[in-house]
C-alpha positions in Angstrom: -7.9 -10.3 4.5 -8.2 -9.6 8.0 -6.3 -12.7 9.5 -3.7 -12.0 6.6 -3.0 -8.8 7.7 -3.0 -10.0 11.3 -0.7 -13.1 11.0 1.5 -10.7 8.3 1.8 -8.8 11.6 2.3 -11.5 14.3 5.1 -12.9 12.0 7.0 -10.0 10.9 6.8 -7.7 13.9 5.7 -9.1 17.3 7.5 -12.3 16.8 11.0 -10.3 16.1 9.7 -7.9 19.3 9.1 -11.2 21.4 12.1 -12.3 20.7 14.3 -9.5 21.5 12.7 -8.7 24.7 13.4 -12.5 25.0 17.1 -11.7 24.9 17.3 -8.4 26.9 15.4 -10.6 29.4 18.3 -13.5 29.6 21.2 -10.3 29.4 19.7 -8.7 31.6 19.5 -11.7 34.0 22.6 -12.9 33.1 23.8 -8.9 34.5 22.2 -9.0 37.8 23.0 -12.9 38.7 26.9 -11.4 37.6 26.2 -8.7 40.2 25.1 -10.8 43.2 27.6 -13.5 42.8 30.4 -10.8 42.3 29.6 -9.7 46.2 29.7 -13.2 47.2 33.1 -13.3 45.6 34.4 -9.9 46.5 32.6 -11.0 50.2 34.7 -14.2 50.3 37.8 -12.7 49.1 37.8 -10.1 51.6 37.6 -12.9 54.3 40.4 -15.0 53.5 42.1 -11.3 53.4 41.0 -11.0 56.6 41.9 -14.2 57.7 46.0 -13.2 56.8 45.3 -9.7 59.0 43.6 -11.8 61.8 46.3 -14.4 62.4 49.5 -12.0 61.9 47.8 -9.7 64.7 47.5 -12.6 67.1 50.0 -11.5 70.3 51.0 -15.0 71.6 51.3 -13.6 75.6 47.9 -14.1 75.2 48.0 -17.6 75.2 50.9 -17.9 76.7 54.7 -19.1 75.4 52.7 -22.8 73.6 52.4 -21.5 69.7 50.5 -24.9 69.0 48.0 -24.1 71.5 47.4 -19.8 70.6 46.7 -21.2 67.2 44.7 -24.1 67.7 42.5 -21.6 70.1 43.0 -18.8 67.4 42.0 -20.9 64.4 38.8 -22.5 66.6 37.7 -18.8 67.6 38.2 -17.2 64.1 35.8 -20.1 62.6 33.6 -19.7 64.8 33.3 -16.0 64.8 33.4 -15.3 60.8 30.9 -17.9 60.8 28.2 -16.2 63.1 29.0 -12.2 61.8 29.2 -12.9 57.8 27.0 -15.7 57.6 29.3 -18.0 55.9 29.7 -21.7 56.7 33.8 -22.1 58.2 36.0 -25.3 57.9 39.8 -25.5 58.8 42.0 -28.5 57.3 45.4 -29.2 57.9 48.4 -29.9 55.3 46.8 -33.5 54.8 43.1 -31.9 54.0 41.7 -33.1 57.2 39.2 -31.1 58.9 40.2 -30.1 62.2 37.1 -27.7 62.7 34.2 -26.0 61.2 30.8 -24.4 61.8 28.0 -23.4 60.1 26.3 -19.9 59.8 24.5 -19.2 62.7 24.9 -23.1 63.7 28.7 -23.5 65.6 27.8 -26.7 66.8 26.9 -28.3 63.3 29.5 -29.3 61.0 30.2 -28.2 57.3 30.0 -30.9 54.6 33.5 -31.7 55.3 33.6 -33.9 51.6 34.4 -30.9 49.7 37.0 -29.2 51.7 40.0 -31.4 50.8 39.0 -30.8 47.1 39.2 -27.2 47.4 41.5 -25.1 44.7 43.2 -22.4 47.1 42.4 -19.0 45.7 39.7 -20.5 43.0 36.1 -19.9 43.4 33.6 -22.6 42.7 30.1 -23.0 43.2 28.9 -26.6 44.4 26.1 -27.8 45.9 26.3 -29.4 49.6 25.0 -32.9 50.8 21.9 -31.3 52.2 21.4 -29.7 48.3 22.2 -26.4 49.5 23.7 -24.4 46.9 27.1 -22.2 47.8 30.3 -20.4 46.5 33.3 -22.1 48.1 36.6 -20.3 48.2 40.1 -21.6 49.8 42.9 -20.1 51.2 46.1 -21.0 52.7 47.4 -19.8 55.9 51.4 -19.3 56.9 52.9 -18.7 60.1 55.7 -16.0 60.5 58.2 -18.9 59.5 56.5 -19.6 56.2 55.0 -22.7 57.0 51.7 -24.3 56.7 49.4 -23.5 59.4 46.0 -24.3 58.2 43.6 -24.3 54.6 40.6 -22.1 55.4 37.6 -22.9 53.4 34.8 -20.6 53.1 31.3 -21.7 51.8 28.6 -19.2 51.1 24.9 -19.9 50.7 24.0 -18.5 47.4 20.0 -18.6 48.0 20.1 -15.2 49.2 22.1 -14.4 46.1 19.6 -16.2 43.5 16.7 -14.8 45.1 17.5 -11.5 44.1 18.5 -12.7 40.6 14.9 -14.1 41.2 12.6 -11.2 42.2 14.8 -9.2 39.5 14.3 -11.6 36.4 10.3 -11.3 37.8 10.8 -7.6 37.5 11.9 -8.1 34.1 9.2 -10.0 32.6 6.5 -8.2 34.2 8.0 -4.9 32.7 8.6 -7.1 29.1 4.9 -8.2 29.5 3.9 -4.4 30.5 5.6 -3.5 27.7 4.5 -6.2 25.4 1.1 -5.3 26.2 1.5 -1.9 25.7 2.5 -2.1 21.7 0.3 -5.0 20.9 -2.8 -3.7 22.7 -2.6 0.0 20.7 -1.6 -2.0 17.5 -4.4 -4.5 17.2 -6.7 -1.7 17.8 -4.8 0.5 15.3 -5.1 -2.8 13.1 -8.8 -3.0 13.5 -9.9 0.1 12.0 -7.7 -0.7 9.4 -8.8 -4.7 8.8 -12.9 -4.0 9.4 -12.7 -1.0 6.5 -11.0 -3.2 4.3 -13.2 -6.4 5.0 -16.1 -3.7 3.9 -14.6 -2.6 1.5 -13.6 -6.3 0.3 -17.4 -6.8 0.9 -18.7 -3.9 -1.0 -16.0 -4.7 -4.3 -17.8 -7.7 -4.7 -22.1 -6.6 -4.3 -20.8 -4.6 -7.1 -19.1 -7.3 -9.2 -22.1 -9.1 -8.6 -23.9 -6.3 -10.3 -25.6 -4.8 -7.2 -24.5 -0.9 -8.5 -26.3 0.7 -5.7 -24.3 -0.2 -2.6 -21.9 2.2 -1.2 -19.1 2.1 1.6 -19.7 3.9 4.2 -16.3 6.4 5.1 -15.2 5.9 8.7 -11.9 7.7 8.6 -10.7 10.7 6.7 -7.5 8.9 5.5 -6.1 7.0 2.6 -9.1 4.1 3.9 -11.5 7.1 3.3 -10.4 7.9 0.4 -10.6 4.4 -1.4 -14.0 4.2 0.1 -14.9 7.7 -1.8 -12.7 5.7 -4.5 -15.0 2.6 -4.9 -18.3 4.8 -4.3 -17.1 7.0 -7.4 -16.2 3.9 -9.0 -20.0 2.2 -8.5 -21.1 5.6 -9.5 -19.3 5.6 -12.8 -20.1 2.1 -13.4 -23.9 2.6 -13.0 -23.7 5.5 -15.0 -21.5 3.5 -17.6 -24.2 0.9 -17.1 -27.3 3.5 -17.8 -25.5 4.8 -21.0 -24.7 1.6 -21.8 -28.5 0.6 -21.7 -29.6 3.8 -23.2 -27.4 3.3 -26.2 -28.3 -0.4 -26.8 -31.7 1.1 -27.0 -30.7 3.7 -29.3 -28.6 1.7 -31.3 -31.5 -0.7 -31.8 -33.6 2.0 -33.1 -31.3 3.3 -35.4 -30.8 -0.2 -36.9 -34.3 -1.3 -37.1 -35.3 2.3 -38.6 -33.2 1.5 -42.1 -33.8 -2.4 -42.0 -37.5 -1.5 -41.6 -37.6 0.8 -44.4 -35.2 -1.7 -46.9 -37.3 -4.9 -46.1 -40.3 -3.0 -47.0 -39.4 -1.3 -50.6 -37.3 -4.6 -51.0 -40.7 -6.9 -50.7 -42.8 -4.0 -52.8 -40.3 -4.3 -55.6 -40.1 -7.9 -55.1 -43.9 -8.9 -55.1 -45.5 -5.9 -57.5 -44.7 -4.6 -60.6 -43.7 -1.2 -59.6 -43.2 1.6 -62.2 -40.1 3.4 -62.6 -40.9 5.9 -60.6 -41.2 3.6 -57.6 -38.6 1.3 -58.6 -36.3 4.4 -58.6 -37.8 6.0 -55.2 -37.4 2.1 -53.2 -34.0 1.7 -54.9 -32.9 5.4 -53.5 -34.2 4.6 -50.2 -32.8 1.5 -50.1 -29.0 2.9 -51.3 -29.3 5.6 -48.3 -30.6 3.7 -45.7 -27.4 0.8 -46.5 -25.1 3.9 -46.5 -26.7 5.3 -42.9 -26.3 1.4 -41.7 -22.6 1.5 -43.0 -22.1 4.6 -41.0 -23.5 3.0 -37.7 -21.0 0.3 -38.1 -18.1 2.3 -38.8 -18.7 4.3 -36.2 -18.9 1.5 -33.8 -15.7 -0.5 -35.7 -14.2 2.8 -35.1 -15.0 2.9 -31.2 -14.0 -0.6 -31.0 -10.5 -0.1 -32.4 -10.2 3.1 -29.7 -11.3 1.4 -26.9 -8.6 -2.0 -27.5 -5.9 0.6 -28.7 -5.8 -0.8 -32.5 -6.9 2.5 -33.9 -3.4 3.4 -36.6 -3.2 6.5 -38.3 -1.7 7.4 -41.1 0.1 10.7 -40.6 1.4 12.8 -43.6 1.8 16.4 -44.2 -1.8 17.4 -45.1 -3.6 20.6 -46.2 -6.2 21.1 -43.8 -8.4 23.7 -45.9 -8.9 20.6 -48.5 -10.3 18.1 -46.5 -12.5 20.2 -44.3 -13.8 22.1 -48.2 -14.5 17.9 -49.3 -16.3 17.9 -45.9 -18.1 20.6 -46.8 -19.0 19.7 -50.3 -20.5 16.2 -49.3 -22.7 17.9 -47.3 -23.6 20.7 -49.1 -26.5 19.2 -50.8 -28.0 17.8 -47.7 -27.9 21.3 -46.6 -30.0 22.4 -49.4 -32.1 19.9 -49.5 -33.5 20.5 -45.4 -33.4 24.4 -46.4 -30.3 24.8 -44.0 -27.8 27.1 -45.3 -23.9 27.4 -45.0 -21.6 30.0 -44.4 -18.2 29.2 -44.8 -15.2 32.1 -46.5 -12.7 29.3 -47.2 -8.9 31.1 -47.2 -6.8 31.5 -49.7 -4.4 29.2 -47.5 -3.3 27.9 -44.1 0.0 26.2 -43.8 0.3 22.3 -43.7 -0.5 19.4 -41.0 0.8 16.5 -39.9 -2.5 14.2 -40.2 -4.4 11.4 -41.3 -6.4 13.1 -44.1 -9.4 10.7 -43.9 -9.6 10.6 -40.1 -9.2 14.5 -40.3 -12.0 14.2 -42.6 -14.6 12.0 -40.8 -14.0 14.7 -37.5 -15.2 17.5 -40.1 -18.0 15.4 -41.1 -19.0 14.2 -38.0 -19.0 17.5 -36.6 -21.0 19.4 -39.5 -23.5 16.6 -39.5 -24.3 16.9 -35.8 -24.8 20.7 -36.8 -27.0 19.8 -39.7 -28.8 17.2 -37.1 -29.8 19.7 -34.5 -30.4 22.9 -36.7 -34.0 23.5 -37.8 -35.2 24.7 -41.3 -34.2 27.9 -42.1 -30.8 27.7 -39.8 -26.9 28.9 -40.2 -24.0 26.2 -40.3 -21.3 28.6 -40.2 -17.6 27.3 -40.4 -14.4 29.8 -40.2 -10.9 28.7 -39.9 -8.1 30.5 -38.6 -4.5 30.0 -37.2 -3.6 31.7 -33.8 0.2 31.1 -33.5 1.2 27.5 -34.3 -2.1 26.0 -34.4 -4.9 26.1 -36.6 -8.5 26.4 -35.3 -11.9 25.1 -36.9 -14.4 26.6 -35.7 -18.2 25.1 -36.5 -21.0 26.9 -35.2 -25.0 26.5 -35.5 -28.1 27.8 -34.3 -29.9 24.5 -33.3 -31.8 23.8 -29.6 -28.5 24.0 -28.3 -27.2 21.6 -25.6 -28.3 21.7 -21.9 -26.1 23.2 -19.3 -26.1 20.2 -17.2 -25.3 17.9 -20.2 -22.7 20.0 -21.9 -20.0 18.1 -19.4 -20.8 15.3 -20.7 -21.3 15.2 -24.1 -18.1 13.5 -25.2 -18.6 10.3 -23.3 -18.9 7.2 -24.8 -22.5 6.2 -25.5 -24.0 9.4 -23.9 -26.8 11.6 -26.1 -28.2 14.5 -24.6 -31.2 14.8 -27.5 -32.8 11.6 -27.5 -35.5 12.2 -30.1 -32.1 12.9 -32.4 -30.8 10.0 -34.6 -27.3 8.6 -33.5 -25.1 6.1 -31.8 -23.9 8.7 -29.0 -20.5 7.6 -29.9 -19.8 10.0 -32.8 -18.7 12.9 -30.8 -16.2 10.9 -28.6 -15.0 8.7 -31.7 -14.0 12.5 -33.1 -12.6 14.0 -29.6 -10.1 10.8 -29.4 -9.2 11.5 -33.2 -8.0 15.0 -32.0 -6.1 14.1 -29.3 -4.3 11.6 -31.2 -3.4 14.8 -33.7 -2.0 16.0 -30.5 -4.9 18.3 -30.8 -8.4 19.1 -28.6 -12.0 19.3 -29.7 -14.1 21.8 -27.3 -17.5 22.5 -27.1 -19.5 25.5 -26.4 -23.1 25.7 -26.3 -26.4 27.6 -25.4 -29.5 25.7 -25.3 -32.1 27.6 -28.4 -29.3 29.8 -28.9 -26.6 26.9 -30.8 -23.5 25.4 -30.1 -20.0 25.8 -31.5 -17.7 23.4 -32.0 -13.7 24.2 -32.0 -11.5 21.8 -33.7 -7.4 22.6 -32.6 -4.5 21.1 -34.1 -0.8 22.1 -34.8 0.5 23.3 -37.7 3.8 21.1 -39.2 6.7 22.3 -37.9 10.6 21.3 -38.6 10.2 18.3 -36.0 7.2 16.3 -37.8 9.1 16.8 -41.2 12.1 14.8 -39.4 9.8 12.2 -38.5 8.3 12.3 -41.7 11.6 11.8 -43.7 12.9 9.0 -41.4 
């Protein structure tokens, strides 16, 4: 992960960075070499400017009446002198391009590479490179007499090592300040990366102890950002998982019981009937054992049918405009006898009437039963099962209430989760209650629960009444 992140980063940001420092490098350069070798140009051209002034300013009295002689001594002076004040290397050629004299910077007695001066372009500046491999700017120009005529093709040649070393120590300048530069966002950012990379290689690290099933583990938060929170993230997630994991435990467990409680009790009267010669009376006892304990087992599983289809998203209902007050008074009726037979008693005022929902009747139903057999569960003899309905604007409410042990205030938040049983001395998957709260909410309605422990618990079951939209959908 890390040296993804890192090479993600090398690719798609330093390299581009690197590269256009690269470039402002060679503009840059490419500005200050301009610069220098623009004052070499500007330098020379002022010369052979000067050169015109020089010569037109000449008074010949002062070398007398001989014109050949003032500018032979004219011409030899002038090279001579430009060449020690402006540093420049000085040659002089005649109309034919032969060198008549020269000097070098600083040097009067040593010639001038006298091979390029015939091939100078008068007024053009070129940069060549001299016999000795001294590199220069060479620039030509053309001097007249007062008559128009040609006098003499000055050549200038100026070392451009002065020039390039500055282009030098600039282009060092430069890079250092590209490297200083450099350094300064890749040092900040690979540290910046770091405590992002060595979180996520812990993370990365815890993620899998826990797919390999170690559920105690935990990341430990370094930063309060969004790293910190998907470390809380993945320690809430272990936390849910082993909890997940516990109730899953618990309710194999339970589940087990349950189902070896009625296969117990139906091998047994089956092998009594089976071996003896029971009377009647025991024949009809085993046989009435035997038909509950099937129906309890047929319960189980459709509970857990009925979980399955919830959890993979199969579950379909079957709305249709239903009355309410009928299916919870079948509810009621179904376990009315059970009621009277474990001295429990009801007390439920059915209403005249309550408008119509849009519902599947049977799982409507199986909420009602679920609910008023988890009442009937965890209310001792001699306890109330009361049940009143009511509508409160455009819902209608069921409320079931008992005065059982009550639920535990720590266990109350919990009670609707998948496989989780607050009374484990109680009968029961631990699935019933969240198999009816999903029912609800696909009614578009809500199941709460409200409880006291020894005082009861009441159950509210909400759902909306029909209105003019579900009878559209119901006639389409």
């Amino acid at each position: 992960m890390g040296k993804g992140i890192v090479k993600r980063w090398v690719i798609n940001y330093l390299s581009i960075t690197v590269f256009f420092l690269v470039l402002l490098i060679f503009a840059a350069a490419f500005g200050v070499r301009t610069y220098y070798y623009d004052s070499v140009r500007n330098h020379l051209h002022s010369l052979g400017e000067r050169a015109y002034i020089s010569y037109r300013q000449f008074t010949p009295d002062e070398y007398g009446r001989d014109k050949q002689r003032r500018d032979e001594l004219w011409l030899r002076s002038y090279v001579e002198d430009v060449s020690k004040k402006e540093s420049v290397d000085v040659a002089a050629a005649d109309e034919n391009g032969t060198v008549v004299c020269s000097a070098r910077a600083g040097e009067s007695d040593a010639p001038t590479d006298h091979s390029l001066v015939g091939t100078a372009d008068v007024g053009a500046f070129r940069i060549d490179s001299l016999s000795s491999g001294e590199k220069v700017m060479r620039y030509s120009v053309v001097i007249r007499d007062e008559n128009g005529a040609f006098f003499a093709q000055l050549c200038y040649f100026e070392p451009l090592d002065r020039a390039d070393g500055k282009v030098m120590i600039a282009i060092i300048v430069l890079v250092a300040a590209a490297v200083l530069l450099l350094a300064s966002f890749v040092v900040p950012n690979l540290l910046f990366m770091r405590t992002i990379v060595k979180p996520v290689r812990e993370l990365r690290a815890t993620a899998h102890r826990i797919a390999q099933g170690d559920l105690e583990t935990r990341v430990d938060k370094m930063y309060d950002d969004e790293i910190g929170e998907l470390a809380d993230s993945i320690n809430h997630m272990a936390e849910e998982i082993k909890a997940s994991d516990s109730m899953k435990n618990d309710f194999i467990s339970s589940v087990s019981h349950e189902l070896r409680t009625p296969l117990t009790a139906i091998k047994g009267w089956a092998e009594t009937m089976y071996v003896g010669e029971p009377d009647s009376a025991t024949m009809s006892k085993g046989l009435g054992i035997i038909i509950n304990e099937s129906e309890r087992l047929t319960g189980m599983v459709e509970e857990l049918l009925d979980f399955s289809r919830i959890q993979s998203g199969r579950m379909i209902l079957a709305m249709d405009k239903t009355d309410l007050l009928a299916e919870l008074g079948e509810a009621v009726y179904m376990l009315r006898e059970r009621a009277s037979k474990e001295k429990k008693h009801f007390v439920y005022d059915e209403p005249e009437s309550m408008p119509p929902v849009l519902a599947d009747k049977n799982r409507l139903r199986q909420v009602f039963i679920n609910i008023i057999d988890n009442a009937l569960k965890y209310t001792p003899v001699g306890g109330v099962i009361g049940i009143d309905v009511r509508q409160e604007d455009d819902v209608i409410k069921v409320v079931i209430s008992d005065t059982g042990c009550g639920i535990n205030e720590k266990d109350l938040p919990r009670i609707k989760e998948k496989f989780y049983k607050a009374n484990k001395t109680v009968r029961g998957s631990g699935i019933g209650l969240a198999v009816a709260d999903e029912i609800m909410t696909l009614h578009k309605g809500s199941l709460t629960i409200e409880s006291k422990e020894d005082v009861g618990t009441t159950v509210t079951i909400t759902i909306p009444v029909l209105d003019s939209d579900d009878e559209e959908i119901l006639k389409s």
